[in-house]
C-alpha atoms as one frame of an Amber mdcrd trajectory, in Angstrom:
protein
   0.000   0.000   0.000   1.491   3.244  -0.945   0.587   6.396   1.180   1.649
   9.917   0.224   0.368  12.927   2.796   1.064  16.786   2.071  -0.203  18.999
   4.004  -0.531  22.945   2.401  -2.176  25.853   4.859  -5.839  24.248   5.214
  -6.029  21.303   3.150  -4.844  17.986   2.992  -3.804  16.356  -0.384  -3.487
  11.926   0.469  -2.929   9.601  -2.150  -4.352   5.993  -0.895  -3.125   3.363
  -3.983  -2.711   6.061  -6.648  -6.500   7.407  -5.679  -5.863  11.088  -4.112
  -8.792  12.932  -2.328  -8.704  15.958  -0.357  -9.170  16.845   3.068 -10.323
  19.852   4.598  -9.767  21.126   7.871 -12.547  21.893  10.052 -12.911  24.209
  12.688 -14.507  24.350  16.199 -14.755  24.504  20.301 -14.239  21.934  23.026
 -17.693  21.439  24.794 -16.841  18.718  27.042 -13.728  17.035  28.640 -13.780
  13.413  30.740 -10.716  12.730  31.999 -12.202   9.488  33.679 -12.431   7.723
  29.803  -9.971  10.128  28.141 -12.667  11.042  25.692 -13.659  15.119  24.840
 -16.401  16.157  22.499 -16.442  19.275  20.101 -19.047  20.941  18.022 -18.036
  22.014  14.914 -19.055  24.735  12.627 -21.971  23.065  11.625 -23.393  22.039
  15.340 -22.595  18.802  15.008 -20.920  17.084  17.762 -17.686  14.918  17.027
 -15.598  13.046  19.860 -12.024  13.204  20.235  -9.281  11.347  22.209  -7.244
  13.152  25.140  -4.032  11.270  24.366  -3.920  12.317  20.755  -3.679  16.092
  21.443   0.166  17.732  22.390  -1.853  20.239  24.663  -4.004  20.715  27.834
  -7.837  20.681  26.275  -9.828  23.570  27.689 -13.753  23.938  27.622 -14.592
  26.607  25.101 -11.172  26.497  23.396 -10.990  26.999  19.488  -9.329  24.444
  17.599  -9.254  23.019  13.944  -9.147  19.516  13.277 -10.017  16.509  10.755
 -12.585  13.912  10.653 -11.984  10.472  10.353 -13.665   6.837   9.988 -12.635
   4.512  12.606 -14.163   1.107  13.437 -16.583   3.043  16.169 -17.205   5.980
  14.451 -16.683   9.253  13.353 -13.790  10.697  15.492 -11.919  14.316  15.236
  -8.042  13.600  14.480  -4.852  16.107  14.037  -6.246  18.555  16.275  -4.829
  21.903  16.621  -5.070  25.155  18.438  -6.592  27.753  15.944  -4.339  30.091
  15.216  -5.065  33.942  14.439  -5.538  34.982  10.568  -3.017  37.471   9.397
């Protein structure tokens, strides 16, 4: 299986077995943090609600904090990935 991932400002370009699709980052807020299962939930743009995993992120989560992330598949379900701090526009 070949994988190729580059990643310019927003958008994702992945080539899965010579079929490339694009991937667009999303943006949000943290509405809910539990430690107890390491799972946090965000709403989106669009109000709808997509889980995330506390060990994936490389910061503290905070309720209310705006972040931008991706959406993946997994075997249970949509899940937010590659989530980031959002960053001021210049």
């Amino acid at each position: 299986m070949i994988y190729i991932a580059l990643r310019i400002r927003k958008l994702s370009f992945e080539c899965h077995n010579n079929h490339p699709t694009v991937i667009m980052r999303r943006r949000g807020y943290i509405i809910s943090i539990n430690k107890d299962i390491a799972l946090g939930t965000i709403v989106d743009t669009n109000e709808q609600e997509i889980n995330f995993l506390i060990r994936e992120l490389i910061f503290v989560p905070l309720i209310n904090q705006e972040i931008t992330f991706i959406i993946e598949m997994t075997e249970s379900g949509l899940i937010a990935t590659d989530i980031e701090l959002k960053t001021e526009s210049k």
